[in-house]
Structure formats: structure tokens, C-alpha cells
N, C-alpha and C positions, 0 to 999 in steps of 0.2 A: 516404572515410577508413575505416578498417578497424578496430574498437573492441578494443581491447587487453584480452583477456579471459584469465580464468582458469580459471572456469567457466561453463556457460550463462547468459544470461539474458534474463529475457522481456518484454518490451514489452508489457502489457496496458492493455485501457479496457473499462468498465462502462458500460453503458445499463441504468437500471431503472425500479421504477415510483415511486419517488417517493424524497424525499434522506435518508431513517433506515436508518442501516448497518445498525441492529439488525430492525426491523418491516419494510423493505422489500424487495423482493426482484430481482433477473437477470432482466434480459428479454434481455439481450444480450452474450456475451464473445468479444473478440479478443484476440489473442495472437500476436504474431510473436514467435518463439523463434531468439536466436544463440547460436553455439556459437564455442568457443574454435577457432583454427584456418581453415581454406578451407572448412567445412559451408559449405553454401547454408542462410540462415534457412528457418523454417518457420514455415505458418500454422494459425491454429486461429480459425475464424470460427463462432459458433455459438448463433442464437435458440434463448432459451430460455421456456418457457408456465410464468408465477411462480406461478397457483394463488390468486392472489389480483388484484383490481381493480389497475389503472396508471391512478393521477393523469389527471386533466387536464392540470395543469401540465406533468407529467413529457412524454407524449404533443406537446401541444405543442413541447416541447423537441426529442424525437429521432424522432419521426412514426410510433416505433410502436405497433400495434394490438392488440387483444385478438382478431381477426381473423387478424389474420398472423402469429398464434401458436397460434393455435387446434390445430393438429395438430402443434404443437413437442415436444418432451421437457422433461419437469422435470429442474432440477435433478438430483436425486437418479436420474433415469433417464443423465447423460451425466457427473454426479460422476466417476467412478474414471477416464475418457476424460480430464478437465482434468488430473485428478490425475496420472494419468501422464505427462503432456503437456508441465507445469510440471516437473514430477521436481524436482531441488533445484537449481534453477536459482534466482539472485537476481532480483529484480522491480522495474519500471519502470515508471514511466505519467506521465500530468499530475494532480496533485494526488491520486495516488496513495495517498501515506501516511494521508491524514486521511479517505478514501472508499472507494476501491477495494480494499484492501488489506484494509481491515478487514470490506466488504460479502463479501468474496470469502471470507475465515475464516467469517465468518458463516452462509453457503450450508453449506459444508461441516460446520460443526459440527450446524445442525439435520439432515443426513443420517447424524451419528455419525461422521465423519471427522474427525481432527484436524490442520489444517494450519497447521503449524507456521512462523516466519518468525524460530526465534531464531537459525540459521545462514545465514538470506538476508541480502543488505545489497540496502537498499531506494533507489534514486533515483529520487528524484519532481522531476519535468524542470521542474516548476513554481515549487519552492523555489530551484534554478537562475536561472531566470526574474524572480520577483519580486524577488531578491537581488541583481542583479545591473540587469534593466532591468523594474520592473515593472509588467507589462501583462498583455492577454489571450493566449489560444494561436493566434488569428485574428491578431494585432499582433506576436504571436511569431517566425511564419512568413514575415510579412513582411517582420520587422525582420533577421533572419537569413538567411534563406533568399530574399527578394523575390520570395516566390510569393504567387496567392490562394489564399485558401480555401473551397471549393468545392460543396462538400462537409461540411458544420460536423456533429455530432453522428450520426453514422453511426460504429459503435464502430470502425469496420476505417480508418476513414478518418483520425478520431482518432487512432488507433496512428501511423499513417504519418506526421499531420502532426509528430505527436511525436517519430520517429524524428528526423523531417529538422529540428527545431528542436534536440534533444539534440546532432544533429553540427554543424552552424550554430555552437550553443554552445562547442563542444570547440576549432573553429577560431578563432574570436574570442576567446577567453577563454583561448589556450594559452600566452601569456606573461606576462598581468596580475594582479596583487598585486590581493589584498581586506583594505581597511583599517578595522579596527574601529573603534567610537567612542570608544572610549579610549586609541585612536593604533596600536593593537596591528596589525600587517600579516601577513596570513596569506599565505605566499609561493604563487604562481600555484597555488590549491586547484581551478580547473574545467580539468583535465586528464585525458587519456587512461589515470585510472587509475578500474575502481571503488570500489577503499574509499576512498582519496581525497574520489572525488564524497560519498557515503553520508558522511565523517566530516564535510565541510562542509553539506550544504544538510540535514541532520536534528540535529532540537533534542534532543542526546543528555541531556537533566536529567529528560526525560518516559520513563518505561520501554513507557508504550500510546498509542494514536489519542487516545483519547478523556480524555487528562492524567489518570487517578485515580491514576497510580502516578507519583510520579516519585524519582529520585535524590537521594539525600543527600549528602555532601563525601565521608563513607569510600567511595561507590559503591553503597550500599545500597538496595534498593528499600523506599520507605515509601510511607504513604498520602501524597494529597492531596486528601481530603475528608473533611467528618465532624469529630466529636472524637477520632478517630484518629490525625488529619493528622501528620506527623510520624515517624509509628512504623513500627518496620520490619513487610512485610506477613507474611512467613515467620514471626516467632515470636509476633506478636497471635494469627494465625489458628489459629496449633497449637493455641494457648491457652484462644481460644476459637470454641469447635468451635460452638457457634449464629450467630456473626458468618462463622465462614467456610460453611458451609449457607445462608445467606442469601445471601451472593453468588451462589451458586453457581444460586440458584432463581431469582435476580433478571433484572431485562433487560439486568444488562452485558452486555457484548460477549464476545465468546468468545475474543480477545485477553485479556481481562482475567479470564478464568476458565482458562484457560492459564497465566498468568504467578503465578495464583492456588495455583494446584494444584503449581506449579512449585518458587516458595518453599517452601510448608510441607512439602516433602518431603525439599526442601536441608537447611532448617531443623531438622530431623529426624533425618535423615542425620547430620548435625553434630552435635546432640547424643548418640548413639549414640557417638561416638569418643572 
């Protein structure tokens, strides 16, 4: 099947050293990049040496070493290389939205790069998955595709299983209604479109990864934590210029000091007029 695109987009997976989007860092990023059209995809496979210990646990998981990285590149040595790479391509992966996506802003903001995702639309093949039949991505591949998996936590391998479960998905799901629990039927939403995919399997009430912002009924971004909760973040923060400094020094995510910086300047903007 040949994915109906408009713009590029990239198929990526993370290997790192341990599960904190924010303190943990890249030991490992793939990338198969499609393009709208007959391009031949491309790849981008590339160990990275994090600069800091990898887990035991993590190690166990995807077998690599502090050894077999040892003469890799930091991040910040192979940065502007991803960066171009992705260009403003929208972004894909397994459980994408809630890890990868946001590990990967993260990279790039402690290098001073700001990579931005409020013009990507994001499908995370896993939200798909669990909505529809939910299992692991080893159960996925089977259940779709009736291959093994071979290969389990190897990032390049990952990508691929992922490809072949995303199209698996697109063929079996290209005629079927998804029925809400209050009867509501959302007409055949896993189809061969991307905003489509992105308007179904992402929980448009949260504005970031990690839920501190989420929407309010006019569309608003407010908080959702604190005794803020509630309020919109754009005109608290103008307001008060020590609550938004504090963010900004804190360990959120770098999503969330993007969307930070983003508001109060709307907010701003707006009142100017």
C-alpha cells in the first residue's frame, strides 16, 4: 500500500538510558523518512554516546552498551544532521506521543535547538492499536501482519515492525466504524488519511505529553495543576512574570516551556490590539 501523503513523514523509535523524557537521554535514533509521491523512503540509523550512565534495566531491554558507544557522537555533535533530516516532516512511531516525541524535543532543547511539533500531526501507531485491538507491538505484528518478531528492541527494527503494523492497520480498519460509549459512531476514522489518523488516536483536551496544559470548551489552553488549574496559561503567566520564570527554570519538558513561551506572547500580542 502506498500511504496517501501530503507531506513527508517520519517513522521514528528511541532507545535510551532509562524511561524519564526529561533526565534521560538517546542512545539510539531511527528514522525512516516518506515522502509524498514515488521518493524511495529514507533511512537514518544512528547510536548516540548519552554522557551520562544507561540503566541496567534500560540495557537489559535493548542490549546496549556503554562500550558500543564509547566512540559515538553526542547528541549535540549529530543535532543539526536529525534536524535536517526530519525537516517539517509530521512524526510516527509506537507510543510515540507520550516518549519519543517528547525525549526527542528534549535532546534538542538542552543543545539550544528548538524543535518545534505545533505544525506536525503526530500518529502514534500504538494509540491505533490499543483502540482498536489492545495488545503489545510483538502481538501487533502478528495479529496484522502474521509475522514474528525477531528482532524486539533494536530501534531500526522497531521502525520497521511499526511500519508493517501501521499498514496491516490501514487494510483491516479501511471500512470499520468506531463506536463511542455513548453510542456516538465515528465513521471508518483509521484510514488512508493523515489528519484523520492524528484527529482520532490523539486526546485533543491535553495541549502536551506530560497533561499540565490541557483545553478548556472555548479551546483555550489552561493549566491542569496547582491552584492554577483552570486558568488560561497565556494571561496568568504575563501576569505573573515569577510563576512564569519558574517554569521556565523547572524540569518541565521543553514542550511545555514552548507552549509556555508561546501563549504569553499571543496573549500579549492580543492585548496590544
Amino acid at each position: 500500500m502506498t500511504l496517501n501523503l501530503t507531506k513527508p513523514i517520519c517513522f521514528f523509535d528511541i532507545e535510551s538510558t532509562g524511561l524519564s523524557v526529561v533526565s534521560d537521554r538517546i542512545v539510539q535514533l531511527a528514522i525512516i523518512k516518506y515522502y509524498p509521491g514515488d521518493k524511495a523512503p529514507e533511512e537514518l540509523n544512528q547510536l548516540i554516546n548519552p554522557g551520562i550512565p544507561i540503566s541496567q534495566e534500560a540495557m537489559e531491554v535493548h542490549g546496549i552498551t556503554p562500550k558500543m558507544l564509547a566512540n559515538k557522537p553526542t547528541f549535540q555533535q549529530v543535532a543539526q544532521k536529525i534536524y535536517d533530516f526530519i525537516g517539517e516532516a509530521d512524526l510516527a512511531g509506537y507510543n510515540s506521543n507520550r516518549f519519543d516525541v517528547p525525549m526527542l524535543m528534549e535532546e534538542f532543547a538542552r543543545v539550544g535547538m528548538e524543535f518545534s511539533i505545533q505544525k506536525r500531526r503526530l500518529i502514534d501507531v500504538q494509540r491505533i492499536f490499543y483502540k482498536m485491538e489492545p495488545r503489545t507491538l510483538k502481538a501487533a505484528l502478528k495479529f496484522y501482519c502474521q509475522k514474528d518478531f525477531k528482532n524486539a528492541h533494536d530501534a531500526l527494527a522497531d521502525v520497521q515492525a511499526t511500519i508493517d503494523v501501521f499498514m496491516g492497520q490501514l487494510k483491516k480498519y479501511e471500512s470499520k466504524d468506531f463506536q463511542l460509549d455513548d453510542g456516538t459512531v465515528i465513521p471508518t476514522p483509521i484510514r488512508n488519511d493523515i489528519q484523520a489518523i492524528h484527529d482520532f488516536t490523539n486526546d485533543l483536551n491535553y495541549a502536551d505529553a506530560t497533561q499540565k496544559f490541557k483545553y478548556n470548551k472555548d479551546g483555550v489552553i489552561v493549566f491542569n495543576f496547582g491552584k492554577q488549574a483552570g486558568l488560561p496559561v497565556g494571561e496568568t503567566l504575563s501576569k505573573d512574570r515569577n510563576f512564569y520564570n519558574w517554569i521556565l527554570n523547572k524540569e518541565f519538558t521543553s514542550q511545555v516551556k514552548q507552549i509556555v513561551k508561546h501563549e504569553v506572547k499571543e496573549y500579549e500580542k492580543n492585548q496590544k490590539r
